[in-house]
N, C-alpha and C positions, 0 to 999 in steps of 0.2 A: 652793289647793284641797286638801283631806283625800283622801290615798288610799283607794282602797276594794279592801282586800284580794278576789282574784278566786279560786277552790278551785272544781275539778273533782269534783263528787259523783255515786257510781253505786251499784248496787244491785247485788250479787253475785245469779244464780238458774244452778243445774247445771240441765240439761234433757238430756231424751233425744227425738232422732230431733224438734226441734223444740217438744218437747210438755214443758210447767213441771214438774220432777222435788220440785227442794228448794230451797229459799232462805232466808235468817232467820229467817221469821215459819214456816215447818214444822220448822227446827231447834231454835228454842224451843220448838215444841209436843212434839219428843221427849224435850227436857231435861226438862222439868215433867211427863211421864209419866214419866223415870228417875226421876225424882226425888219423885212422890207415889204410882208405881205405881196410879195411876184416870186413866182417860180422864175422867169426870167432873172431878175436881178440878184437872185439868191443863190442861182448858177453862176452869174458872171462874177459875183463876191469869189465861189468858190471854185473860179477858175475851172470850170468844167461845165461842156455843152449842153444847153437845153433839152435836148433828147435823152441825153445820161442821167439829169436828173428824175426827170419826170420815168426814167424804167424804174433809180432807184425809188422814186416816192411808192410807182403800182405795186415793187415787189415786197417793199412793208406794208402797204394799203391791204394786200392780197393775207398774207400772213396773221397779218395782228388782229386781235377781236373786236373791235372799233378803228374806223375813217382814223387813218393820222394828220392829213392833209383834206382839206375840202375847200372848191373852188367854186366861184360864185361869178355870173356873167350880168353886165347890164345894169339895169336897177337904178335907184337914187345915189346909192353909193359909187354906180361906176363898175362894181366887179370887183375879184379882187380871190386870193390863196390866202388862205389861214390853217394855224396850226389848231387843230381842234383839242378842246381840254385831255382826254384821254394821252393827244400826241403832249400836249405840254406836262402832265402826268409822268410820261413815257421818258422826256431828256431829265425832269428831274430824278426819278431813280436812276437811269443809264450813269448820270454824272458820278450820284452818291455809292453807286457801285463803281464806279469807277475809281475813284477816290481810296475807298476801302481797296480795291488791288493793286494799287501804284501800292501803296503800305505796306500791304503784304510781299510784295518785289523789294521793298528795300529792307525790310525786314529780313527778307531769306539769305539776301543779297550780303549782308552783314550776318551771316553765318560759315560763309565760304574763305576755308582756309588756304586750300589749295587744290589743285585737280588737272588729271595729266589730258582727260578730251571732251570737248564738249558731246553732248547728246540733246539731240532732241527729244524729249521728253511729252510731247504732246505737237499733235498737227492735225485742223479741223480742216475737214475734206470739204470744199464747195463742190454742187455740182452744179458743172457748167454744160448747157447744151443750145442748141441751135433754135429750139422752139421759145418762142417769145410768150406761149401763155405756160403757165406755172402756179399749178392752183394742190395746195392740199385738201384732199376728201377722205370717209369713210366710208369704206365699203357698205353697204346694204343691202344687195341681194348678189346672188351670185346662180348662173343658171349653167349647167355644163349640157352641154350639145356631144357630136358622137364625134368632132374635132376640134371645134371652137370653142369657147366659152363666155358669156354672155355677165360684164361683171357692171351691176352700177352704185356709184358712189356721191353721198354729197355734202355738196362742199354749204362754203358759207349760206346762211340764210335760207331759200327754199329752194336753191338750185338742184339740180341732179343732171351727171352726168350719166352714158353710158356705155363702156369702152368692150369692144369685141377682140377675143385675145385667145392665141392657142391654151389648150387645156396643159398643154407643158409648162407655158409661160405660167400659170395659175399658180402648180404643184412648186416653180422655181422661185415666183415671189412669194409664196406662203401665204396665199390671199385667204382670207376669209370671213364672215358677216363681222363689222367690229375692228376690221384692223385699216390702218391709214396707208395712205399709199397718195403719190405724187401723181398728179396729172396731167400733161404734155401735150400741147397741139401746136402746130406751127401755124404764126397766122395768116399766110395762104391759102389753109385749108378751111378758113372761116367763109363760108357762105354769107354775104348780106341778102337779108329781106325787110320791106315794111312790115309791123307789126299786125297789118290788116291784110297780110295778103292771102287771095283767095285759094292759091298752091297749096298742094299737099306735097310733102316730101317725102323721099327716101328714108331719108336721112332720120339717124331714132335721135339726134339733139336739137334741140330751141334752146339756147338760149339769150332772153332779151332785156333789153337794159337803155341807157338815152346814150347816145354821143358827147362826151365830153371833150373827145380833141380829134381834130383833120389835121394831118401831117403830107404835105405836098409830097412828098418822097422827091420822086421826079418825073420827067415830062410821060411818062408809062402808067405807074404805079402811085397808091397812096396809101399810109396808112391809115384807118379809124381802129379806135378806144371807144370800148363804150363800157361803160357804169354798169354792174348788175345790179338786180336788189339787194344782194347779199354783203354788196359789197366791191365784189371782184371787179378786175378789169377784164376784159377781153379785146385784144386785139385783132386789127385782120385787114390782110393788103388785100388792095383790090383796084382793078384799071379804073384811072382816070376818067374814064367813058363810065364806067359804071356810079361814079361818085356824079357825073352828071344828071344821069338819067333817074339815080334814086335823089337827085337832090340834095345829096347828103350836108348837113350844115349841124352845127354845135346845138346841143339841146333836143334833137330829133329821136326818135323814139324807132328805134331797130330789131331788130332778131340775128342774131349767128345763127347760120346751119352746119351741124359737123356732125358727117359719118363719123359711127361707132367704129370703125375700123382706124379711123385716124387720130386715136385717143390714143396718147403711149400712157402704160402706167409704167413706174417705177416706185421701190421701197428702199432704204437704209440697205444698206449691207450689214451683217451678223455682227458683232465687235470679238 
């Protein structure tokens, strides 16, 4: 009987705090931005739509502790995506670890004499949900009310969020001053406002940032992206009528307004 060579195959992915950071298929999407300077062309290299790209570029931009991508409008040069050092930092280790585990796979792979069933032995949980903003924070204060609980948290650079959540929910995620937790907004529930406007709100969030991308959606809706200081992106659909009326164009200087009550927090699950 013919032997049948047996080889241990796996998939490198770096993650933070459980949550998918970077893995081949986003390291090739930064080399093909080095390397065409357009998010455009560096999707159609890799055979996947402009909009796909650009979630995965915000959801390492949002993550990692420096811009991995940064875009530039206008100017002498024309404009133009660049991978910024930190992100070209960031493919050379991914590669050199990467390297170092293919090794270790054939390495192990060539330890295997025989075995009656495979097991999986290791599965990293994404988690996938419907809200388009996805920001890690730390808690910082937390106020308990005589149902509610009043918890805020912040994220990159000087932002702060702050999310209204049953006292159960508190006691069930284990929150407390110091510990990290996911933060969720769907972006319909992002309010736009000018950054000078005279309203006061409701609402206990601001936060403000420029317009980096207008996304026509369609003849109803549209999406804006705008830039924090921190860092982050924030997204947020909003009627066509209203992208008129504010004007809305690339470069423009905004606020998101988002009730505390439309902040989901979520943590890891125990291991």
């Amino acid at each position: 009987m013919d032997s049948i060579k047996t080889e241990i195959q796996g998939r490198l992915w770096i993650t933070k705090q459980d949550h998918s950071f970077i893995g081949r298929g986003r390291v090739e999407l930064l080399e093909k931005i080095a390397q065409y300077g357009s998010i455009a062309k560096a999707a159609k290299a890799m055979k996947m739509s402009y909009k796909a790209a650009w979630d995965a570029i915000d959801a390492m931009n949002n993550l990692a502790q420096e811009p991995l991508v940064r875009c530039s409008s206008g100017g002498k040069g024309g404009g133009g995506t660049q991978v910024t050092e930190y992100g070209r930092q960031l493919i050379a280790t991914f590669r050199a670890i990467e390297a170092e585990h293919q090794q270790f796979l054939e390495q192990l792979s060539q330890q295997i004499e025989k075995f009656d069933h495979f097991y999986q032995l290791m599965k990293h949980i994404n988690m996938s949900t419907s809200a388009r903003n996805q920001f890690i924070g730390t808690v910082t204060h937390i106020k308990i009310g005589q149902v509610n609980a009043e918890i805020v948290l912040k994220l990159k650079g000087d932002d702060h969020i702050v999310a209204t959540i049953t006292q159960e929910s508190v006691k069930r995620l284990g929150l407390q001053e110091g510990s990290e937790a996911y933060v969720l907004i769907k972006a319909p529930h992002v309010i736009l406002v000018p950054t000078d406007s005279e309203l006061e709100f409701s609402a206990r969030n601001r936060l403000c940032g420029k317009v980096t991308r207008l996304i026509g959606g369609d003849a109803v809706n549209a999406e804006v992206v705008l830039e924090l200081s921190g860092g982050n992106t924030l997204k947020a659909v909003v009627t066509q009528e209203a992208v008129t009326e504010l004007a809305i164009k690339e470069g423009q200087a905004l606020c998101g307004i988002i009730k505390a009550s439309h902040v989901i927090l979520a943590v890891k699950k125990p291991r």
